[in-house]
N, C-alpha and C positions, 0 to 999 in steps of 0.2 A: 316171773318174767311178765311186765306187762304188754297187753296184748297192742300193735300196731295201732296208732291214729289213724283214723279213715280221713280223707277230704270232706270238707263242707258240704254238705250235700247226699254224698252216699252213706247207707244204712249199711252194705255189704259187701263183701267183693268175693266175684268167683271167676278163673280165667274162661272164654268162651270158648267152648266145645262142641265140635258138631256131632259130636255122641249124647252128651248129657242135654244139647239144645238142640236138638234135630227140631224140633218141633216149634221152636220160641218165633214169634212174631212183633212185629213192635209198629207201635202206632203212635198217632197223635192225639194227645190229651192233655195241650193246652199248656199251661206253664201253674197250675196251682200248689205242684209240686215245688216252688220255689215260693209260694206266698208265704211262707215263716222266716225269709232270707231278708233282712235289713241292711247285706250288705252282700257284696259281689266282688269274689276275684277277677280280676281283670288284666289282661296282659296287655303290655306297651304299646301294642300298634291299633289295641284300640281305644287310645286313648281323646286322639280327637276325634271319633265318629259319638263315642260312648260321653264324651265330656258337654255335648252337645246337648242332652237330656236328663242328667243325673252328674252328681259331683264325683269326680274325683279323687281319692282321698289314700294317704298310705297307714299302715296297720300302725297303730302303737308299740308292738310286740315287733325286734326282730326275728326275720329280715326285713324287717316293715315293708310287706310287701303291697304291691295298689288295691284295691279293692273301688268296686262303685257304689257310692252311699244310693240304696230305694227307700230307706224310710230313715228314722231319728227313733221311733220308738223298738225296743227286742223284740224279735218274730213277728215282724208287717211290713211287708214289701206293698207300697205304694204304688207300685207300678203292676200289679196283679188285681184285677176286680174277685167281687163275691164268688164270679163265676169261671177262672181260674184262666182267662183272657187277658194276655200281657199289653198294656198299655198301647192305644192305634198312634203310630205313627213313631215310636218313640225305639231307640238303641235295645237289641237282645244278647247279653255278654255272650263271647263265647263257651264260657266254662257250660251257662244252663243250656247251650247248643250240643254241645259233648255230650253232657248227661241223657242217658246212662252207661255213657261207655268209660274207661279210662286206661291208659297205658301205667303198665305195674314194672318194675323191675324184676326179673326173674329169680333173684339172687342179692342181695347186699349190697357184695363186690361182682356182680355182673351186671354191662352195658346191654343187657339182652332184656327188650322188652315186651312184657306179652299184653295182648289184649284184652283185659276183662270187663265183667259188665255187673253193676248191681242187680241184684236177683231179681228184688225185693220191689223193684221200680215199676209204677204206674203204668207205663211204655209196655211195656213184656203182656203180651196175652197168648194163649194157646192156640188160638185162630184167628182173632180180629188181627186186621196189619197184614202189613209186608212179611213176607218172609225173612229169615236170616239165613238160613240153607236152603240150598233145593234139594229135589228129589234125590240124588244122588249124595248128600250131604259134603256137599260141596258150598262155600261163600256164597250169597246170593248175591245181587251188585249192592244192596242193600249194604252184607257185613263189609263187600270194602270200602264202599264210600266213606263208611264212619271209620273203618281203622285209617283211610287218609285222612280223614278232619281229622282223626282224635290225634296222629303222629303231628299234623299242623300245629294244632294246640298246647300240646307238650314241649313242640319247638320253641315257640310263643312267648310260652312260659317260662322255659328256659332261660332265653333274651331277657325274661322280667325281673328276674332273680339277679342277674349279672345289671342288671337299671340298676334298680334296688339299691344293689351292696353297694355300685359306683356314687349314688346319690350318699349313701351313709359315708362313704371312707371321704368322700369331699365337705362332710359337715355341712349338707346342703338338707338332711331332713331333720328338721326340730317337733319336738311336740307344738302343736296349734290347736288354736280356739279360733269360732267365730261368733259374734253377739251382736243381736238386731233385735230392732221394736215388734214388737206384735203383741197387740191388741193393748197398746198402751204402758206394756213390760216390756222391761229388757227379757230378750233370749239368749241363752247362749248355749252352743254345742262346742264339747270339746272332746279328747279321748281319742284323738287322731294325730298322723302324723303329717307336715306337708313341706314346701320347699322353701326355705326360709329365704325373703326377699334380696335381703338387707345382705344377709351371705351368698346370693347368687349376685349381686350385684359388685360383691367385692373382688368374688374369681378373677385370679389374673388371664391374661390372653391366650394364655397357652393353655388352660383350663378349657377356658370358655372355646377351644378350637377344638379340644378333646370331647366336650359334650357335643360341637356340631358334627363332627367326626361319626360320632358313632351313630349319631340321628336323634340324640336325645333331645335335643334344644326343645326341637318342636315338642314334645309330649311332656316335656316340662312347660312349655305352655301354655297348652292346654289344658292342663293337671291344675293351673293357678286359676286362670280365665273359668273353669269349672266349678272353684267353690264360691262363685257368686249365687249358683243354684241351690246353697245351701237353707236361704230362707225359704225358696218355691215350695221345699220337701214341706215345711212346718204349714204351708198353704194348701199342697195337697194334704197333710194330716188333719188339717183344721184343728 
């Protein structure tokens, strides 16, 4: 039997307890932990904050889900310096806000979700940081602030899955490429998926009432108007 896929990002997963984590603390240490991340889940509502600074873009793989391009090259997020400080001024997905917490299903066939945390994660110290329990081993405001983001998020995501499929069953997501000059060469990036013009443009009216309906219009385009920053990235890369 092979053993469970973990999410992008987590190394492990264990549910949190305030027996086995009486003691655990969590702090701020920057976002270097995502500097091997060239790309980013991303869920639909933040599509125009996050389209703003970084592209766009749906997985190749269903459920081709959205992701936000930070770099063009494997393991280099362009938006993480040497020194593990996310870009000033620029969009922080929510998934690397989550981390390291994440909502697990308890069971398969159970709607019951528990809160767990990668162990393993830079965040977790024995005494630097906020607490996660108090004295009494009880949630500190700490643990629930992040089990309400992290239930946010999950909801999110949920929304982005049901985007997703809606964008595929309408034949609205094609494999794409983009190709620009630099440095006297054509470039081109491809190995993504994104909303094909020409078939969004065909939808009939009752289509096209269905994607305003649900609130998609806008984050479709946004999602378009964002892969113009697909040459910026190859500027940051130098």
């Amino acid at each position: 039997m092979n053993a469970p896929t973990l999410p992008v990002l987590y190394s492990a997963l264990e549910p949190l307890d305030s027996d086995r984590h009486a003691g655990l603390h969590l702090r701020d240490v920057g976002h270097g932990f995502a500097a091997h991340l060239s790309s980013i889940p991303l869920a639909v509502e933040e599509f125009a904050l996050a389209g703003r600074h970084m592209p766009v873009v749906f997985a190749a793989q269903a459920p081709h889900m959205p992701v936000a391009l930070t770099g063009l090259a494997p393991d280099r997020n362009l938006f993480v310096d040497e020194k593990g400080a996310w870009r000033r001024g620029t969009y922080v997905p929510a998934y690397l806000r989550r981390y390291p917490f994440l909502l697990v299903r308890a069971a398969a066939d159970s709607d019951q979700l528990v809160l767990c945390i990668d162990p393993q994660a830079p965040q977790f110290a024995a005494s630097a940081g906020e607490p996660i329990f108090d004295a009494d081993r009880k949630p500190a405001p700490l643990a629930t602030k992040a089990l309400d983001f992290t239930r946010s998020v999950e909801a999110a995501f949920r929304k982005t899955q049901e985007f997703a499929e809606g964008l595929s069953l309408m034949g609205l997501l094609q494999p794409a490429a983009t190709q620009f000059e630099w440095e006297g060469k054509p470039f081109r990036v491809d190995g993504f998926h994104a909303v094909d013009r020409e078939r969004l443009a065909k939808l009939t009216g009752e289509q096209l009432v269905t994607l305003r309906d649900k609130g998609w219009l806008d984050a479709i385009y946004a999602h378009m108007l964002s892969l113009g920053g697909i040459p910026e990235l190859k500027q940051m890369q130098g």
